[in-house]
Phi, psi and omega in degrees: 000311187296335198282312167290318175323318198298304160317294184335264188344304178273336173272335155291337167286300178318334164250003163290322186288333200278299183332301190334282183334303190283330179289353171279068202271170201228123146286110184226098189270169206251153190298106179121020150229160217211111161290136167249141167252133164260104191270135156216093167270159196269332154301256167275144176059180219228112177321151152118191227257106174314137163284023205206081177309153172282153177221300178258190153061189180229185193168125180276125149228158184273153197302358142261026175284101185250169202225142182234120176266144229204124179257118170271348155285181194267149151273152177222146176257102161322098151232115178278138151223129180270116176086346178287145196262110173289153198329334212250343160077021142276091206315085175268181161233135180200201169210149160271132170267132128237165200247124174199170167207144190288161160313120164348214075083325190291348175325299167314330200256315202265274175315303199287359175283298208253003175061189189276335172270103182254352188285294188272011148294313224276283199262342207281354175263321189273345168304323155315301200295309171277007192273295190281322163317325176284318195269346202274340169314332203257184176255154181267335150350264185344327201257319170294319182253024204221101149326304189272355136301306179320312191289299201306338169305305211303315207279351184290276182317292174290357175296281201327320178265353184276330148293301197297320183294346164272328165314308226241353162077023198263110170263077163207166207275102163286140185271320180183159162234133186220147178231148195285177197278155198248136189221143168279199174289138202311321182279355178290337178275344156259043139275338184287313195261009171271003163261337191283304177289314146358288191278342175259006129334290204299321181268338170320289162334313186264015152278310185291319177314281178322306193300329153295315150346271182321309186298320170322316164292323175281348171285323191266353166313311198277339188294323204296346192261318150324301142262008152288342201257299181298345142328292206290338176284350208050038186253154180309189164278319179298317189289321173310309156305325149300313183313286187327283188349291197281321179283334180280340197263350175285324203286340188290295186306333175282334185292322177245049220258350158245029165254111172286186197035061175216152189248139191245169166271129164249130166074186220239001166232012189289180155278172211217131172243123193277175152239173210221000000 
């Protein structure tokens, strides 16, 4: 009698170890992440958040255990605005980065204040908020071509949340706010670059313009000069016009007078001389 209890006794622990056993599963998070275990048991012992994240290694828990993964290297976070309206009451569009990382060890602390969407409990409206409050201050020109509006927003902006995010004990680091290109709406830019082209029409023509000018001027400079020279010599138009004749065909021999193989015209019957 005592030999069967005894049996009865090991074959209920033998199916108490294989349940066990099967009800049980391994948390092993992947590297540059921190597991939180959340206990609910339906029995025994007492629910709620280990103080002590899986970091390396692996770790058995029973099926009613749940694990929330937590990325500890840095991140970075997206936020678009669309369409937003700036003092001049023109609309841009651009996006905000932040760079930020939860605390080492701190997993645990970070669900159970702020659960696992902590961004978007935590930060994520005032961070928008102070995004638009700032930039909505500017002109959109301004907001588009000027850099150095830009940095000072990034630095602004992370100053203003990197305090708030300390009010609130929030254990994670922000790294950086950076904003991306601010661009207006499609038809302002092409109305920006047909005024672009406009204005370099305008100045192409009064370029092209002057430069007629000038030649014009330099023509009656050269006649005036033309005649005066044939004044001063007593010479006729025919003779004046051979002296030119004779000064265009020397100008021939000096253009190409270190080039070979070419053959030049001297006058309009000379013979053609090769040079060599």
């Amino acid at each position: 009698m005592i030999n069967y209890q005894f049996k009865i006794k090991k074959v209920i622990l033998l199916l108490f170890i294989v349940t066990s056993l099967s009800s049980c599963y391994l948390v092993q998070p992947d590297a540059g992440q921190e597991s939180v275990l959340v206990y609910k048991p339906y029995i025994f012992g007492h629910g709620g958040v280990d103080d002590t994240p899986v970091s390396t290694g692996a770790t058995w828990c029973v099926f009613t255990t749940e694990h929330k993964e937590f990325p500890i290297t840095p991140i970075t976070i997206t936020e678009d605005f669309v369409n937003m309206i700036p003092s001049d009451n023109t609309p841009v569009s651009f996006s905000v980065y932040l760079k930020c990382q939860i605390q080492q060890g701190k997993t645990p602390i970070l669900y159970k204040n702020f659960s696992a969407e902590w961004y978007e409990h935590s930060l994520q409206a005032s961070f928008r908020t102070m995004v638009r409050d700032k930039a909505s201050a500017f002109k959109m020109f301004d907001l588009a071509s000027k850099r150095e509006i830009s940095a000072q927003l990034e630095i602004d902006i992370f100053k203003d949340l990197s305090e708030y995010a300390k009010k609130l004990n929030l254990p994670v680091n922000l790294l950086q706010v950076s904003i991306g290109a601010i661009t207006p709406p499609d038809q302002v830019l092409t109305e920006t670059k047909n005024t672009a082209a406009q204005n370099q029409s305008i100045l192409t023509q009064s370029a092209r313009a002057n430069a007629e000018l000038a030649r014009k001027q330099a023509e009656i400079n050269k006649a005036i000069a033309d005649q005066a020279y044939k004044t001063q010599m007593g010479m006729t138009i025919a003779e004046y016009l051979s002296l030119r004749h004779l000064e265009i065909e020397k100008e021939k021999v000096e253009l190409i007078k270190d080039n070979k193989n070419i053959s030049i015209v001297f006058g309009n019957a000379s013979p053609v001389f090769p040079i060599k």
